[in-house]
N, C-alpha and C positions, 0 to 999 in steps of 0.2 A: 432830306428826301425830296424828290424831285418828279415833278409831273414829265410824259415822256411821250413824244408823239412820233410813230416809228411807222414804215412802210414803205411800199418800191419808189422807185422815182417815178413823177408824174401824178399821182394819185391826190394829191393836195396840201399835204403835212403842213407845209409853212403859210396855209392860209387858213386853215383851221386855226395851228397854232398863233394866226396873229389874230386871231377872235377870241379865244382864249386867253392870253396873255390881258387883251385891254380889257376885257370883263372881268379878271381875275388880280389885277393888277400885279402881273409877272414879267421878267426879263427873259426874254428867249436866248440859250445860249444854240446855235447851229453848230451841229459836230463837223458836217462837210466844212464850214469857216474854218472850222480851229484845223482842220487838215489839211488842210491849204497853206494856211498862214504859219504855219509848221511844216510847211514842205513838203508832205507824207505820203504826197499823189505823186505815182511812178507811170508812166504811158507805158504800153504797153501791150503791141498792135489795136493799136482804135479803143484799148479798154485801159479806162485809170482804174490801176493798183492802188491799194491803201496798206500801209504797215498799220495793223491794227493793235500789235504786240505796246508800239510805239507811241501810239491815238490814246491805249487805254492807261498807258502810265500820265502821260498830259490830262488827261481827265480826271486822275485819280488825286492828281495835287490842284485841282481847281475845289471851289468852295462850291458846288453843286443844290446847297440846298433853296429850297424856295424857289425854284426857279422851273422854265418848262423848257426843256431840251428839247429839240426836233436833230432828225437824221435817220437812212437806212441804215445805219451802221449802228444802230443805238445797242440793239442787240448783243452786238460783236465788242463793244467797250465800255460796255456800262457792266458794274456790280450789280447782282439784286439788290444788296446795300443802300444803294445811292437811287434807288426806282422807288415813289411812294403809289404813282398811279400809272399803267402803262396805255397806253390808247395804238392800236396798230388798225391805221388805216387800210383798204380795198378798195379798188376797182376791176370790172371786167379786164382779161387781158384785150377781147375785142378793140374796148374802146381806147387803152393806151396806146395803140398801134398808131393812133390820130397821134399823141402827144407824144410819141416817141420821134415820129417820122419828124413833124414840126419844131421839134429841138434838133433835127439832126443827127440822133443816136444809130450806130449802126444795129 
């Protein structure tokens, strides 16, 4: 089972998760990474598609335990099997409006 830090993009997860990980002495596995690295992101007018069908079978034969997963997607491919603690980040949407525009998202 596996610590699990979930929430929209923008909001912090992988900086949270790298405070936790050194404190806890954990490997972060990034589900965006592994869908990438797997191919799984389709464009698709200005918005990347994920086969999620596809994400959660690659997940499902990875060794997940001990370790602290970050991803919006966490939700969408993860077992509650494989979740021992879940942590779902928030922000105002006000204030993501700054970090969206600044990454470029439409």
């Amino acid at each position: 089972m596996s610590i699990v830090i979930t929430g929209n993009p923008g909001v912090g997860k992988h900086t949270v998760a790298e405070k936790i990980a050194q404190r806890l002495k954990l490997d972060i596995i990034d589900i965006n990474k592994i869908a990438k690295e797997s191919g799984l992101f389709e464009e698709n007018k200005d918005v990347k598609d994920v086969d999620t069908d596809k994400l959660k079978k690659i997940l499902g034969q990875k060794n997940l335990n001990s370790n602290l997963i970050v991803g919006h997607l966490a939700p969408y491919v993860l077992d509650k099997k494989q979740v021992r603690i879940m942590i779902v980040l928030r922000k105002s949407p006000y204030d993501l409006i700054a970090v969206y525009k600044n990454r470029k998202y439409s």
